[in-house]
Every structure is written in structure tokens, then in C-alpha cells.
C-alpha positions in Angstrom: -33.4 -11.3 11.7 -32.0 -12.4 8.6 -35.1 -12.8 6.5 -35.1 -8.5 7.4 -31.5 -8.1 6.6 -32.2 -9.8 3.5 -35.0 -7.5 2.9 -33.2 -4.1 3.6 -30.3 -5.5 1.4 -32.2 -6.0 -1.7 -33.9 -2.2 -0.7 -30.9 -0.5 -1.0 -29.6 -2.6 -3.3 -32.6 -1.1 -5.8 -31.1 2.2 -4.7 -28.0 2.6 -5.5 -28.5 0.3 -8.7 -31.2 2.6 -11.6 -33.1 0.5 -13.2 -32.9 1.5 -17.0 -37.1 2.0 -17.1 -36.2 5.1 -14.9 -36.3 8.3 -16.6 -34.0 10.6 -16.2 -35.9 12.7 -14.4 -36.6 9.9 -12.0 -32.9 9.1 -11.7 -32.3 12.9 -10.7 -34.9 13.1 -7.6 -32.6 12.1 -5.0 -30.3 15.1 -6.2 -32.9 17.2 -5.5 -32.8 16.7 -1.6 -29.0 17.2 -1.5 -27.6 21.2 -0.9 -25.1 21.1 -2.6 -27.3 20.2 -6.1 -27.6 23.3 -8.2 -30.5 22.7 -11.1 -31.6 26.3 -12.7 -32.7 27.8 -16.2 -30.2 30.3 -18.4 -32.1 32.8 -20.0 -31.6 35.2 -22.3 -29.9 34.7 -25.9 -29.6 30.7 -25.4 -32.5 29.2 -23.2 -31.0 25.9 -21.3 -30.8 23.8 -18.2 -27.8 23.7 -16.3 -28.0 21.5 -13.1 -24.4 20.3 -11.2 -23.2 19.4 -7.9 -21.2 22.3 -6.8 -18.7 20.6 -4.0 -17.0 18.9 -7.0 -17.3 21.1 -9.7 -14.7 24.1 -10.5 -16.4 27.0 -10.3 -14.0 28.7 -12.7 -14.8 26.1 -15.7 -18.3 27.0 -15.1 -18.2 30.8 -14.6 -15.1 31.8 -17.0 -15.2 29.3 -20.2 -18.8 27.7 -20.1 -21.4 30.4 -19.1 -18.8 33.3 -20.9 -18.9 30.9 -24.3 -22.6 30.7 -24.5 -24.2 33.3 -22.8 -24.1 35.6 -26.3 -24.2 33.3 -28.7 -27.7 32.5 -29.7 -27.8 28.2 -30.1 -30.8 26.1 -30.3 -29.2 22.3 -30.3 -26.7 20.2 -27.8 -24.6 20.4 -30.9 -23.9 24.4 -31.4 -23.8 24.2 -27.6 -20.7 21.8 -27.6 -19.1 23.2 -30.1 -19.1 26.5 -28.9 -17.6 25.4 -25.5 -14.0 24.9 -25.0 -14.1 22.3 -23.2 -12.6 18.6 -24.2 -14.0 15.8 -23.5 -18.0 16.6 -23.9 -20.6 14.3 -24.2 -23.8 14.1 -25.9 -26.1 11.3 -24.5 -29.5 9.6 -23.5 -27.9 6.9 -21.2 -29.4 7.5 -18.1 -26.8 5.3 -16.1 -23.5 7.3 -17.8 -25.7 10.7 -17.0 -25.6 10.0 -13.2 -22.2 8.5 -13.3 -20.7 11.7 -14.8 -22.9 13.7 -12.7 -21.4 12.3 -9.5 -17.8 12.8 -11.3 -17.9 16.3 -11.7 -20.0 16.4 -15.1 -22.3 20.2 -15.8 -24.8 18.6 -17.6 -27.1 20.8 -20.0 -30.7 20.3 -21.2 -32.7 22.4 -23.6 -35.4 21.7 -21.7 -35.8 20.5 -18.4 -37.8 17.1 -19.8 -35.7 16.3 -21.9 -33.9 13.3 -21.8 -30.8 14.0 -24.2 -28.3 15.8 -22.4 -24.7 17.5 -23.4 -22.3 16.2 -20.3 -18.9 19.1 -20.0 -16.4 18.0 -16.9 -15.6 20.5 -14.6 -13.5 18.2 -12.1 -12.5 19.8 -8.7 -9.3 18.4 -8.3 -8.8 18.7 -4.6 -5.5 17.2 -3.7 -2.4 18.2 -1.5 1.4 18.5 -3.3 3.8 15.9 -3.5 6.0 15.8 -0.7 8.6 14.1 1.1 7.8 10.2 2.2 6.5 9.8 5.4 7.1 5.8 6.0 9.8 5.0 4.0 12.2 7.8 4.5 15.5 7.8 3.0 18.6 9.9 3.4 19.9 9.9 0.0 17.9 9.8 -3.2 14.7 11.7 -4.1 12.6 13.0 -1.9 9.0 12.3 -3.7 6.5 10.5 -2.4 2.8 9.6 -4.2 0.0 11.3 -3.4 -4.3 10.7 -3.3 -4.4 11.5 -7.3 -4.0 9.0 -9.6 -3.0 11.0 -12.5 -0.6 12.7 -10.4 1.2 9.4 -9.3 1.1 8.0 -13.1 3.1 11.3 -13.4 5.6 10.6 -11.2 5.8 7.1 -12.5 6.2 8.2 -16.4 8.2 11.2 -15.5 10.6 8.5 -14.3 9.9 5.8 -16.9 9.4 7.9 -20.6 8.9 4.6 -22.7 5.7 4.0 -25.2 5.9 0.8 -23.6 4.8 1.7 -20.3 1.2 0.5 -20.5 -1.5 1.4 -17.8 -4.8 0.2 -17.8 -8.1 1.1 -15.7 -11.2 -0.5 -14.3 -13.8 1.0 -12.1 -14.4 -1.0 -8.4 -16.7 -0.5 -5.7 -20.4 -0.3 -6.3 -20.9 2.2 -4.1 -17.4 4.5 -3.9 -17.1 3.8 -7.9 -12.5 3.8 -7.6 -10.8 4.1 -10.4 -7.9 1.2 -10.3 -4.9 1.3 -12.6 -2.8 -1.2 -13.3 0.7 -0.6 -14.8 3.4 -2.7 -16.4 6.1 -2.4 -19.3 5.1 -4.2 -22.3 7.6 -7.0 -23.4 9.1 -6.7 -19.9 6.4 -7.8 -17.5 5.4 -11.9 -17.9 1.6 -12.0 -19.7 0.7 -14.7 -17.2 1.2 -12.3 -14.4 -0.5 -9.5 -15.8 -3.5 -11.7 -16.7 -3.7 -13.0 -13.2 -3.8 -9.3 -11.8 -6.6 -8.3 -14.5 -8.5 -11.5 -13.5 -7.7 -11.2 -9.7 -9.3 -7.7 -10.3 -12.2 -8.1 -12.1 -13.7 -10.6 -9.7 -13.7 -8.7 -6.6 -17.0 -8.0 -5.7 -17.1 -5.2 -2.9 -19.6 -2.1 -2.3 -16.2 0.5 -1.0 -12.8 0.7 -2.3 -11.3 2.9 -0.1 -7.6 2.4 -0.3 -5.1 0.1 -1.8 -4.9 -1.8 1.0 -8.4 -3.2 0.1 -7.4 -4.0 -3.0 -4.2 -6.0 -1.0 -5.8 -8.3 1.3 -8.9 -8.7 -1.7 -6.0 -10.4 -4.8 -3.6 -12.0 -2.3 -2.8 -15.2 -2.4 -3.2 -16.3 1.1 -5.2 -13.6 2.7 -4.9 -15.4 6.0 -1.4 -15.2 6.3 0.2 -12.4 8.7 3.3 -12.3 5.8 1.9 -9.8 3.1 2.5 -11.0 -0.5 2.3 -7.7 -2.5 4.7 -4.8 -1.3 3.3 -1.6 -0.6 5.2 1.4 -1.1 5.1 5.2 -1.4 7.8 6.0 -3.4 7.9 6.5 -7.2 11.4 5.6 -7.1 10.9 2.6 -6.1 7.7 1.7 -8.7 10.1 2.2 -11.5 12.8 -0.3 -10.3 10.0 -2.5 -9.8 8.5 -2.5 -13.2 12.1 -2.3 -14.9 12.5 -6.1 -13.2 9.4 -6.9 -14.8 6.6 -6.2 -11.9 2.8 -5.3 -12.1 2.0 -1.8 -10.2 -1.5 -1.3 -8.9 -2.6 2.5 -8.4 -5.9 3.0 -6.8 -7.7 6.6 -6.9 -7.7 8.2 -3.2 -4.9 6.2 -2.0 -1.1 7.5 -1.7 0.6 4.4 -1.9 1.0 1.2 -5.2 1.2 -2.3 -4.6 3.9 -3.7 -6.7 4.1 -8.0 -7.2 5.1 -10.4 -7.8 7.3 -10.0 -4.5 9.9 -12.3 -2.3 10.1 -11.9 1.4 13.7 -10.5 1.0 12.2 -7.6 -0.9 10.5 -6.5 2.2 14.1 -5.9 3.8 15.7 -4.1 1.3 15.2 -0.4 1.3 15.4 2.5 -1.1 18.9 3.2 0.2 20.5 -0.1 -0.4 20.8 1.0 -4.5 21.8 4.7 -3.3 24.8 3.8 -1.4 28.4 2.1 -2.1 27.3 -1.8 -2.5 29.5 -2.8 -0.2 27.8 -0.4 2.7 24.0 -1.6 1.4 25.3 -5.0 1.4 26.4 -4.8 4.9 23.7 -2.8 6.2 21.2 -5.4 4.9 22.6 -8.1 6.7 22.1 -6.3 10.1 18.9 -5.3 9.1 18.6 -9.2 8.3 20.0 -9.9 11.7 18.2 -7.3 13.8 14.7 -9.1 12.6 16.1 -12.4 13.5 17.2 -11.2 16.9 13.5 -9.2 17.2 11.9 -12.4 16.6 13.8 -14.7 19.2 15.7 -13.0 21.5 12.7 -12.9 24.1 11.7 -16.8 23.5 15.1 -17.6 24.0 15.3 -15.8 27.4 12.5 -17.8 28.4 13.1 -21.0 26.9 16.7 -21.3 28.3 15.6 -19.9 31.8 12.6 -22.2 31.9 14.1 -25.5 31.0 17.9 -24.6 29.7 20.1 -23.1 32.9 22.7 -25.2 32.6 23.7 -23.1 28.9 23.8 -20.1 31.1 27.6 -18.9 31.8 28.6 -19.2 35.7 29.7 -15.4 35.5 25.8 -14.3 33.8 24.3 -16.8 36.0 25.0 -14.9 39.1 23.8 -11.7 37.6 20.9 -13.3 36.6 19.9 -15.0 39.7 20.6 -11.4 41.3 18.5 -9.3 39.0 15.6 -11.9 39.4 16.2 -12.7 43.2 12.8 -10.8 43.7 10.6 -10.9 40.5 7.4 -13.2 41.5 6.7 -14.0 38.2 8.0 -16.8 36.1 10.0 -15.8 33.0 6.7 -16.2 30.5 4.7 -13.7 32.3 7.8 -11.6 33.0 8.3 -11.3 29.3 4.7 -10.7 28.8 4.1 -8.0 30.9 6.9 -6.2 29.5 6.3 -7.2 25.6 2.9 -5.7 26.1 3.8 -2.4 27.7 6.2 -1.7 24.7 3.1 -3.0 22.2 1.3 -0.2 24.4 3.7 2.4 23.8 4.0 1.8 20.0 0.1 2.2 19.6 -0.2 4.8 21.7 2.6 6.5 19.7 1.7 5.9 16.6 -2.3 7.5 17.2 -1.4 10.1 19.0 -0.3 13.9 17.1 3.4 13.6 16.6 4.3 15.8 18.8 2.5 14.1 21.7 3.0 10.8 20.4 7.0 11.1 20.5 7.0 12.0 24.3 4.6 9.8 25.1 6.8 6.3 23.1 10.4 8.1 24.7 8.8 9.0 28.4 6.6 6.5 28.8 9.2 3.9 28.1 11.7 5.5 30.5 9.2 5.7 33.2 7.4 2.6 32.7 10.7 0.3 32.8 12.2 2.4 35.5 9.0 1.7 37.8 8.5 -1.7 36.4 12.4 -2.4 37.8 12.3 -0.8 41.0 8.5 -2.5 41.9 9.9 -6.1 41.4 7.9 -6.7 38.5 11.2 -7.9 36.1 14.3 -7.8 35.6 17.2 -5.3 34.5 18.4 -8.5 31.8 15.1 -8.5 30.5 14.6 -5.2 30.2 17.5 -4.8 27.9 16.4 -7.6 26.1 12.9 -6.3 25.4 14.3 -2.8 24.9 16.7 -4.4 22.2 14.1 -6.5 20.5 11.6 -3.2 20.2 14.8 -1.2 18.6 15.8 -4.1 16.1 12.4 -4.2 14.8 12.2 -0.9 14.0 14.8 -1.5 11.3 12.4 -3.2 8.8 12.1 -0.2 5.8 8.7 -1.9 5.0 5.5 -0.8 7.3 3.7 -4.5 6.8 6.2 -7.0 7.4 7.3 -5.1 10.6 3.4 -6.1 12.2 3.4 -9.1 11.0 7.1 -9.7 13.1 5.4 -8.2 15.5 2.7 -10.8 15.7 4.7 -13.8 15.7 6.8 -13.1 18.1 3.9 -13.9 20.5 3.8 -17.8 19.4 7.6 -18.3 19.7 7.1 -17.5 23.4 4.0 -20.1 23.7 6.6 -22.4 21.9 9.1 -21.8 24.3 7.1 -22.1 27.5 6.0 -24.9 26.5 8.8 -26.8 25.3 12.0 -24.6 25.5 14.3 -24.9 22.8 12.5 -27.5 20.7 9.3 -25.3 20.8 11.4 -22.7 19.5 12.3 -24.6 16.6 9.3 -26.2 16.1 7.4 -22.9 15.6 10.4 -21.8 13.3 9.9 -25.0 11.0 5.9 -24.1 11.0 6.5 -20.8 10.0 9.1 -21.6 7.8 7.2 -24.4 6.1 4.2 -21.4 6.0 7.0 -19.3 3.7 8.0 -21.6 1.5 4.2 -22.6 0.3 3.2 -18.8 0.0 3.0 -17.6 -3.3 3.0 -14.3 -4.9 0.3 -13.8 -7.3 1.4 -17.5 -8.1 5.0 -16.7 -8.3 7.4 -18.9 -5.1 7.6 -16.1 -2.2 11.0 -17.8 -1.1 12.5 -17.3 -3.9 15.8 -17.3 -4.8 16.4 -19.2 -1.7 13.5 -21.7 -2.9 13.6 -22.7 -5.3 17.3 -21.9 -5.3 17.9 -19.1 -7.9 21.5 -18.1 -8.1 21.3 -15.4 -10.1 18.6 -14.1 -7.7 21.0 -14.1 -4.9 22.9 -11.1 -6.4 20.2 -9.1 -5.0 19.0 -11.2 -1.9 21.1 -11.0 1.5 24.1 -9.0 -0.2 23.8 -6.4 -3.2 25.8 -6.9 -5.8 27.4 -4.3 -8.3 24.9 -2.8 -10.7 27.7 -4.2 -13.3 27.0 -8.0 -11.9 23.5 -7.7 -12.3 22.5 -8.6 -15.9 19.8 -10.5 -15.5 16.7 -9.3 -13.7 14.8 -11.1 -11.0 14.2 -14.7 -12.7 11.2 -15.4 -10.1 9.0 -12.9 -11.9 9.4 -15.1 -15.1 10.3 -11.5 -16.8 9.7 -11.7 -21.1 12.5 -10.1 -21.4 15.3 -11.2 -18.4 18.3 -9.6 -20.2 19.2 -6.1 -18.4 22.0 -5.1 -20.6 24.8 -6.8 -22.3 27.7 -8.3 -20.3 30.3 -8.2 -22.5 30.2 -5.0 -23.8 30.6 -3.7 -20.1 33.5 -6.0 -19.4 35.0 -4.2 -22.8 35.3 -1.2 -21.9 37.9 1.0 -21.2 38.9 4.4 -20.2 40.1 6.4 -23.6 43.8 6.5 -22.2 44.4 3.2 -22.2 
């Protein structure tokens, strides 16, 4: 079975890969079974081969400025040809293996002769894309309202529109063997640290994979720790929030087809802040970070708690609560693990079922089936009102993570604080908190300390950790990026000034 797998490997392997004895000719065959491969002669003044594929190929480019251009001009070389067109960007080659990558890009590609082997390449890109819009994932209510799209130049758009600087350097390599994705990578020269944007580059340049679909590839391919449920490089939608990014001295990776960057080095507190904690009053973001903060923390361990201090802990339980919990669980069958289980999976349930159905469906089904399902759950003796409120709390406080990936992964480890919990109450709740904790403080960021500021402590990082300073207060950037250039802007000169009355 493997000795066949092998076999069929290296077969399409010799497929998809020319070999440079191949003609061109050779190289075009497979072309020729396709429908949408146009191949046909131009007669009349100028004799030529024109052969495209017409699904990615503006017909206008074609129709209007290459056939009008040539068709009464009488021209017996690639060169007259070329410079006749008004095109940029043409190419006259005999490399077979750039031939059939233009080709597949969106290339018309003109012979004199059918045989012949030196070509003149013209693009004629489709761009097929939809409009910027609004974000989608990480909405805000004040700010701008742009989100990134599937086109990379349109997104290096944004980005530059945003950042005008000469300094603002992006960079482009080619991954997939088979998918062939463009893959930018974008920093500010004398800003971002070398080190970092040489690990990217290398990082890059060693992955090995046939598709490169989105940028989440890309993600779980140049992580540090690709086993860990904690994600090490932010992904974001938001143009916005790519520039403040690379002004604190961050690497941005774009990837062709995808509508969202990955920015990094990153800190886990990054993942809680959102794009409104620099629009507001920093008092407000500062305040509505820490009951973001808080919200997680009680998402995480409200539910093991419950367990834990039912299981092994009563006598911490309140006389008063004590009677209203015996009451509300005077008929449940189930022990508190399984309770807590049933219920943590029916809201998991509801959230996927939410989330893949259309939006429309998808809200009725998360707000109806939720009120139905812990009604009946209630009434048929399966829990308990006090845990239903608890699990119903828990599902709401996790919603208020701004960033899509760190919410599953708090998702996910919920589960193992409950196994710590029914198994040893409150020290298995702590003991599963020092093994994730432990976890976080050895996870790096492309080599940069993931708990940073906290550790290794960094108290000019804490300015913009759990609270949010003044913009005024914040003159150095992020120190945990190793920045070339930490200075923001100079202290002194702000502390100087005045209003012209005085």
C-alpha cells in the first residue's frame, strides 16, 4: 500500500513539476483538454498565435488595447509586437517554466508561429474580488469601518494608505507547489528588530507544502509551538489595527486569497485588547479591559469551581445558598461532573450550530434553542436552575474575547479544569492552572517571551497590558519586540507644552 502511494506520488509529482527537456509545446498539451483554453491564429496584416485561458483573463485588455493595437499594423517580430501594445509589464522569453507560470496567472502569450518556442507574454489579470467593507469578526463601534479583503494589493493599499512612509518595506515569495500564493511580508525599516524579520523570512522559506490556501496555513506552519491550543501570531482583519502593529515595531504577513494578516511578535494580553480600547477615553478602555480580563477568567473556572466545591468542598457553601442548592438539585440524578457536562455540551452545540448555519437561521437557532433546551433540561430533572445560570454566564463572558482564536482555545480548556476538579477539587483546579500557566510562560513568539511584560517583568510594557495608559505616557513602544528604534516620541517636549494663553 505504501510502495503504491509512493508510486502515484512521484507520478504526479512529474506532473505538476516540467521537466526543462519539455518543449513548449509539450508543456502546453494538458491546456489543450481544458474549455476554457483559447489557442487560435490572427490573420490578416500581422499573422500570430494568440493562445489564453479565458476564466482569468480580461476580456477588455484583449479585445480593446491588444487585438485594436495590432490588428492594422503590419509587424513581423515579438519586438514591433510589444512595442506596439500598451501594455506594461510584457515579456519576451524562451523559458518554458516562466511561460506556464504566467500562463496560469493571467498572461496572453503570442507566437509568430505556433512552433515556436520564443514567446511575447502581455498580462491581462481578471481581478475578481469583492469591495472593502465593514469587519465581520472584529467589529467595533467607533473607529473605521474597513476591513481587508481576498486581494493582496488591495490590502497593501489599505495598509500604505494608512502608513505613507518610504520606509514601509514589503517583500514577496511564492508558496505552495501546487496553489502557487503569493506571501508578503511587511515591516517598517529601522523600526522592526532584523532578528525578527529574518526569522519570519527563514520561517517562510522552509515550509514545504503543495496548497496555501489561507493565512491560517501559513499560522499553524511558522508557529512556535504548533501544538499548543494558545495561538502565537494574532490574526486580524482590520487595517487599523496592522498599522499600530507595525508602528510598535511588528512583522505583518499578507497571503493572496486570504482576508485577514498575521501580525507577531505577540503577548497573550494582546489577544484581549480590542480595536476600541485606543478609540475610547483611557480611563473607559482601561476599565473595560479589565472586565474583559475578568469575564475570561470567570469563563474559564466558574463551572470547575461549581463542581469542585460541590464534590469535595460543601462546607465553603453559605447556610442561606446551601438550601437553595440542595433544593434546586433535590432531584437531578447526576453527579455535578456529568451535570456540568451535559449542559457545557449543549451550549458547545448551539455555538456550532450557530455559527454554520445562514445568519439568519443560525441566530434563532443559538437564542431558541438555548431557551428551549435549558427550559426542558430544568423541568426533566436533568440539572439545575444554579447551574444553568452558571453555564449561561460562562457562555456570555466568553463571548467578550475581541480576538476569534484565543476565544476556542478558552474554549478548549475549560474541559481539563473540570477533569481537574472531579478529580481533586480545588487542588486540581490549581494544578491544571500552574500547568497551563507554566505552558504560557515557555511559549514564545517567533522567539520573542509570550508573557511578556508580566514575564519577564517589563514595566514599561504594563502601560499597555491590563490598564491603558494615556497616549502621552506611552513613549516607549512595546520593549518585548526588541523594536531598533523604541523611542515613540520625545517626552519632554510634550511635558513642555502649553496652551498659547498662558
Amino acid at each position: 500500500m505504501r510502495s503504491k502511494w509512493r508510486k502515484s506520488y512521484r507520478k504526479s509529482k512529474q506532473t505538476t513539476e516540467p521537466k526543462e527537456s519539455e518543449s513548449l509545446q509539450e508543456l502546453l498539451s494538458p491546456f489543450k483538454n481544458s474549455k476554457d483554453f483559447v489557442q487560435y491564429e490572427l490573420t490578416g496584416v500581422t499573422n500570430c498565435t494568440i493562445s489564453y485561458i479565458k476564466t482569468i483573463v480580461e476580456p477588455k485588455i484583449l479585445s480593446e488595447t491588444i487585438l485594436e493595437d495590432i490588428k492594422d499594423q503590419q509587424m513581423t517580430s515579438l519586438e514591433e509586437i510589444k512595442n506596439q501594445v500598451s501594455v506594461q509589464n510584457q515579456v519576451i522569453t524562451e523559458d518554458a517554466d516562466l511561460i506556464l507560470q504566467n500562463i496560469l496567472s493571467g498572461f496572453i502569450m503570442i507566437q509568430l508561429e505556433e512552433s515556436d518556442e520564443r514567446v511575447l507574454l502581455i498580462p491581462a489579470v481578471s481581478a475578481e474580488t469583492r469591495k472593502v467593507s465593514i469587519p465581520e469578526v472584529e467589529f467595533s463601534v467607533v473607529g473605521p469601518k474597513e476591513a481587508f479583503v481576498e486581494s493582496l494589493d488591495t490590502n497593501i493599499n489599505l495598509i500604505r494608505k494608512r502608513l505613507p512612509l518610504p520606509e514601509l518595506t514589503v517583500e514577496e515569495i511564492v508558496i505552495g507547489k501546487l496553489t502557487k500564493t503569493r506571501v508578503s511580508t511587511i515591516y517598517i525599516e529601522g523600526i522592526a528588530n532584523k532578528e525578527n524579520i529574518n526569522t519570519v523570512k527563514q520561517r517562510l522559506e522552509q515550509i514545504e507544502f503543495d496548497e496555501i490556501i489561507d493565512s491560517s496555513y501559513i499560522s499553524q506552519m511558522i508557529s512556535d509551538n504548533s501544538h499548543s491550543p494558545f495561538p502565537q501570531l494574532l490574526d486580524t482583519e482590520r487595517p487599523d489595527r496592522v498599522a499600530g502593529a507595525l508602528a510598535e515595531g511588528k512583522i505583518i504577513i499578507l497571503v493572496d486569497g486570504s482576508p485577514h494578516a498575521l501580525s507577531g511578535p505577540n503577548t497573550l494580553i494582546e489577544f484581549f485588547s480590542a480595536s476600541d480600547d485606543y478609540y475610547l477615553n483611557w480611563v473607559l478602555a482601561s476599565a473595560l479591559r479589565i472586565i474583559r480580563l475578568f469575564a475570561v477568567l470567570f469563563s474559564v473556572i466558574a463551572t470547575p469551581l461549581y463542581v469542585a466545591i460541590l464534590t469535595y468542598h460543601h462546607e465553603m457553601i453559605p447556610e442561606d445558598l446551601m438550601a437553595t442548592i440542595i433544593t434546586s438539585r433535590a432531584d437531578i440524578p447526576f453527579p455535578p461532573i456529568l451535570e456540568v457536562i451535559i449542559l457545557e455540551l449543549a451550549i458547545e452545540l448551539l455555538r456550532e450550530a450557530g455559527a454554520r448555519l445562514p445568519i439568519k437561521v443560525g441566530q434563532t437557532i443559538g437564542i431558541v434553542g438555548g431557551i428551549v433546551i435549558g427550559t426542558a433540561a430544568v423541568e426533566a430533572g436533568l440539572t439545575s436552575n444554579v447551574l444553568l445560570i452558571i453555564v449561561a454566564l460562562s457562555a456570555l463572558a466568553s463571548f467578550t474575547t475581541p480576538v476569534y482564536q484565543i476565544a476556542n482555545a478558552i474554549r478548549l480548556i475549560r474541559f481539563p479544569f473540570l477533569i481537574g476538579a472531579q478529580w481533586w477539587g480545588l487542588i486540581g483546579v490549581a494544578m491544571v492552572m500552574s500547568i497551563f500557566l507554566c505552558h504560557i510562560i515557555r511559549l514564545q513568539s517567533l522567539g520573542r517571551p509570550f508573557f511578556a511584560p508580566i514575564y519577564p517583568l517589563r514595566i514599561s510594557g504594563l502601560k499597555d497590558a491590563f490598564f491603558r495608559f494615556p497616549f502621552n505616557k506611552q513613549t516607549i513602544r512595546p520593549l518585548q519586540t526588541r523594536p531598533e528604534d523604541p523611542v515613540r516620541f520625545n517626552a519632554k517636549r510634550t511635558n513642555e507644552k502649553r496652551d498659547i494663553d498662558e
